[in-house]
N, C-alpha and C positions, 0 to 999 in steps of 0.2 A: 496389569496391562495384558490385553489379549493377544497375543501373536499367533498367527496364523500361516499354514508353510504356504498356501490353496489360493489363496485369498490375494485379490488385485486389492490396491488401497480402498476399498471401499465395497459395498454388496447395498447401497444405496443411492449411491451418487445419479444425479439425471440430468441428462442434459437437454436445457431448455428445446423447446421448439425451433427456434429463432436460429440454430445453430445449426446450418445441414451440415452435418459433417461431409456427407456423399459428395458434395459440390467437389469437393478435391480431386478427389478421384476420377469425377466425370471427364470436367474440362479442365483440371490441373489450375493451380493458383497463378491467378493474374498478376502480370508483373510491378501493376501499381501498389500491390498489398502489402510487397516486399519494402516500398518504398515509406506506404506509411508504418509498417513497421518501425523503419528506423528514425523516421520523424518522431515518433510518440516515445520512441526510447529516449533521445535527445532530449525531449522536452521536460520528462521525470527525472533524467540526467540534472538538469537544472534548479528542482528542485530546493537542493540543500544551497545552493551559490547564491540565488535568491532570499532564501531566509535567513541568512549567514549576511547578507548587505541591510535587510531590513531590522538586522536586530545587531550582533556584538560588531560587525564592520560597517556600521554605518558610518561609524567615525570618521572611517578613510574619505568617505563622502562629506564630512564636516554634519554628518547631523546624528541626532540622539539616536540612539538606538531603544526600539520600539520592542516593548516585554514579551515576551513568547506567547503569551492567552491574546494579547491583543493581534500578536499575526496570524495566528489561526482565526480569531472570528473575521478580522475581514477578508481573510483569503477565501474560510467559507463562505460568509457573505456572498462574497461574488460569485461565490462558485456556484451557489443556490439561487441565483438568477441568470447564472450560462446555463445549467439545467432546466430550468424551467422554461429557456428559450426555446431549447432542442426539442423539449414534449412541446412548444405551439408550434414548431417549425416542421414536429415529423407529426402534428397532427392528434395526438396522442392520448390529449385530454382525457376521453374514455376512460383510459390505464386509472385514472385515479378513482373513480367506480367503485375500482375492485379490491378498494378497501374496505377491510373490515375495523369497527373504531374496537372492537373486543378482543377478535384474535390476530390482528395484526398491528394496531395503534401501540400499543406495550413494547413487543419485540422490536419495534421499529425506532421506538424514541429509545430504548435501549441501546441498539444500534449506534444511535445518533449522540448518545453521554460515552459509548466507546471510543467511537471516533473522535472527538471531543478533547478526552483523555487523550488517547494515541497523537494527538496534533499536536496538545499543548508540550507534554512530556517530549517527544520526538524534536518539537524546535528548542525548548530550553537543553536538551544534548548537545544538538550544535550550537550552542554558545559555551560549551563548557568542552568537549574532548574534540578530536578533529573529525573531519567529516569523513574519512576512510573509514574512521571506528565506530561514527554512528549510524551509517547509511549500511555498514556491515551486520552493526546487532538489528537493527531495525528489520532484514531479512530473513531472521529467523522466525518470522512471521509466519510462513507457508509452515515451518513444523511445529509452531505451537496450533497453530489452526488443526494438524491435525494430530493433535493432544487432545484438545476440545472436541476433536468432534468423536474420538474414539470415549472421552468421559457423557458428551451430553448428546451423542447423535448415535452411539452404543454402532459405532464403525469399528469393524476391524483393521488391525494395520499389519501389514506383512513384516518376513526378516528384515527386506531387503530397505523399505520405510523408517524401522527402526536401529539398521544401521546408518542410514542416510540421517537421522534425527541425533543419533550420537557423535556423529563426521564434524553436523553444522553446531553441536552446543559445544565439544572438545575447540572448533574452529572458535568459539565468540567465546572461551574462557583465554584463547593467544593475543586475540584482540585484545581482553581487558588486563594482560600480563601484559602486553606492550606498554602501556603507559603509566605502568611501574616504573619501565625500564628506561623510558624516555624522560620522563619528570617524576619529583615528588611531589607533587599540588596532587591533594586529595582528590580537587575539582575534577580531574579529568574523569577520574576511576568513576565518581557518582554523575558525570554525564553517560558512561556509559548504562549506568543502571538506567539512567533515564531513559536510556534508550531501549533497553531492555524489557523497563515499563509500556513503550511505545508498542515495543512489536507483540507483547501480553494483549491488550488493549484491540491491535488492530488486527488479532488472530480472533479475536472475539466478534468483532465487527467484520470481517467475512464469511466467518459461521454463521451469522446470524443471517448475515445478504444472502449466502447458498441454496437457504431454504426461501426467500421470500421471493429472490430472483426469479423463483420457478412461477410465480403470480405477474410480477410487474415489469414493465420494460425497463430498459436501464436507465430512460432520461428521470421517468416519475417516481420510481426507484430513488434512484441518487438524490433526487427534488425533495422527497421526501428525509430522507435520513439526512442530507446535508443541510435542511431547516433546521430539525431538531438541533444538529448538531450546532449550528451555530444558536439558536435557544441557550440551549445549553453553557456555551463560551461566552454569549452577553450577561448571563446570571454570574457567571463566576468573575466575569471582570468585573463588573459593576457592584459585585457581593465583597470584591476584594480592595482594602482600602490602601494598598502600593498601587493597584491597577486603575482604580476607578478614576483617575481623572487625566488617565495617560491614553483612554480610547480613542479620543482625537485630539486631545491637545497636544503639542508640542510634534507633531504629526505635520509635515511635509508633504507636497506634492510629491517628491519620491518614493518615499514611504508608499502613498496610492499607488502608484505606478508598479514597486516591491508586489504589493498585494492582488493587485489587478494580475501581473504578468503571474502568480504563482498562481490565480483561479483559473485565469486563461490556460494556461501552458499544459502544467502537469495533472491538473486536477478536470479539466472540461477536454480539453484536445488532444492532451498523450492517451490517457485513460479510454476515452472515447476512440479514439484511433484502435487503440487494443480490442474491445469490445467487436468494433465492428471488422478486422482482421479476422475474428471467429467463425464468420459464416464462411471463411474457406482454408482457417488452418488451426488446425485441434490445439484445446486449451493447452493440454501441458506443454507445447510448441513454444507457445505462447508467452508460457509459466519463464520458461529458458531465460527469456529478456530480461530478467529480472537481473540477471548477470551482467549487461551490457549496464544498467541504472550503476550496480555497484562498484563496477570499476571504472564507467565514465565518470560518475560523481566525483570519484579518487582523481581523476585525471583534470578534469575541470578545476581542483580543490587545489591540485598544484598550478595551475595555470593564475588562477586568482590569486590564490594567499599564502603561493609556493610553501603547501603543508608537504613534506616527505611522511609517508608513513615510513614507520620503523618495520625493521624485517618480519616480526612475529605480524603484525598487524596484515603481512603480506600473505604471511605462514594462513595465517586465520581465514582471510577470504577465500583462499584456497580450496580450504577444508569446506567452508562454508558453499561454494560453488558447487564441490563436489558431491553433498550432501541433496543440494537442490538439482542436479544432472540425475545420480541414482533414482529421485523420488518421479520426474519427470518422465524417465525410461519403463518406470514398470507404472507409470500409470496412464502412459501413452498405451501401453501394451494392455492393461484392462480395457481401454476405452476401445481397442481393436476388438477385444473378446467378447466385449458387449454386442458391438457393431456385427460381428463375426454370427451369433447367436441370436440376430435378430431384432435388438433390445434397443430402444431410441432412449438408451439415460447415459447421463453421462457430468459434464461440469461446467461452470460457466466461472467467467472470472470477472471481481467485481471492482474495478479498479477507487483509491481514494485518490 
């Protein structure tokens, strides 16, 4: 690993066009921004309470609970036709152009089998540990992405990144001791790997968006990679013979409604709310919220399924907050020095 004393998180990073930073500065953030900021926190908020009704609490509802491969493809599903509403709606068509089927078709349905992975894995956690501990390790996302990108994007990462990277994996080894300490069910402990899995996966699938972001808007963007993805989760259900005959049978109008409100909510309207918050308040700003996701979810999780997390589990997020705060502050602080120096690159954020 390269550490660097000099060096902001990155000596690559760009930030798209689409993103005046300068707006801020000019005329100061409008106070509606503020507003959907915390709409689209809410709505990712929701998330896990959502797939947690459509799969192991369905029951409380009197109905089966639906396999985790099969709530991800229809969550994608949907979600891959709220996207591709936004490219007809913002006009956009064009954006698909400027594919190439050689040097972008590959990395893109890449993309699309990570994300894939990161769903399926990420929902089968919350059926197995509670949503404090999965919505926790699933966060560790931002510092494996930049693992990845210091191995395949040959970025450097400063002290101060790789102390914030050792905060959040010390913070997500209290989480997976809490449910030692809470239960003996093995189950908990390999939810949390699952989730561990998840955040591997969808640290992969923002590396991969970082670079292509800088080509395509975010609805044909997302249009794209959320086909695949879902491609991808039809093969495996229909490849797998627990799953294959569970994709709509035994499937409920609620069940739709599960799947519908989690394309709707957190995947087409939080995400996108995020996205467009950008054109007037800097990504790693932005990046912060990701802290409201993980302790509203906590919060939400008790209100639903009165889950207490246990002390460590609290220890953990903690660490894990503080981790994503450090990383946030010195790369707010690059994105100044770029700014400062004249430089229009910077980051964008790709919400799943």
């Amino acid at each position: 690993m390269t550490v660097n004393n000099n060096q902001g998180p990155s000596e690559k990073k760009e930030i798209p066009e689409e993103v005046p930073i300068q707006k801020e500065k000019k005329q100061g953030i409008p106070k509606h921004v503020y507003i959907l900021i915390v709409v689209a926190m809410i709505m990712t908020s929701f998330a896990s309470i959502l797939i947690r009704y459509a799969g192991k609490d369905a029951v409380d509802l009197g109905l089966e609970p639906a396999d985790a491969s099969v709530i991800a493809f229809w969550r994608l599903f949907f979600a891959t036709i709220g996207m591709f509403i936004g490219t007809l709606l913002t006009r956009n068509l064009k954006e698909f152009k400027k594919v190439s089927l050689k040097d972008d078709i590959p990395l893109l349905s890449l993309s699309g089998l990570l994300l894939a992975i990161h769903f399926t894995t990420w929902n089968m956690s919350l059926q197995m540990t509670s949503v404090a501990n999965s919505i926790t390790i699933i966060y560790l996302m931002p510092f494996f992405a930049l693992i990845l990108s210091l191995i395949f994007l040959k970025e450097r990462v400063s002290w101060s990144q790789f102390i914030a990277i050792i905060l959040a994996l010390v913070g997500a080894i209290m989480v997976g001791v809490s449910d030692f300490i809470v239960s003996d069910e093995t189950g908990y402990f390999y939810g949390d790997l699952l989730a561990l899995a998840g955040a591997i996966t969808g640290a992969g699938y923002f590396v991969i968006g970082r670079k292509k972001r800088e080509k395509l808007d975010v609805f044909s963007y997302a249009t794209i990679v959320y086909a695949f993805c879902t491609l991808f989760l039809l093969i495996y259900v229909l490849a797998n013979p627990i799953t294959r005959g569970s994709i709509i049978s035994g499937l409920k109008w609620q069940h739709f409604m599960f799947f519908g409100l989690l394309a709707l909510g957190p995947s087409c309207l939080g995400h996108s709310l995020y996205n467009y918050s950008l054109g007037y308040i800097k990504a790693p700003v932005i990046t912060v919220t990701a802290l409201g996701e993980m302790f509203g979810a906590t919060l939400l999780a008790y209100g639903f399924f009165r889950e207490v997390p246990f002390w460590t589990t609290f220890l953990g997020m903690t660490l894990v907050a503080i981790g994503i705060i450090i990383t946030v502050i010195f790369e707010n602080k690059a994105i100044k020095e770029q700014i400062k120096n004249g430089s229009s690159n910077g980051q964008h954020i790709n919400g799943s």
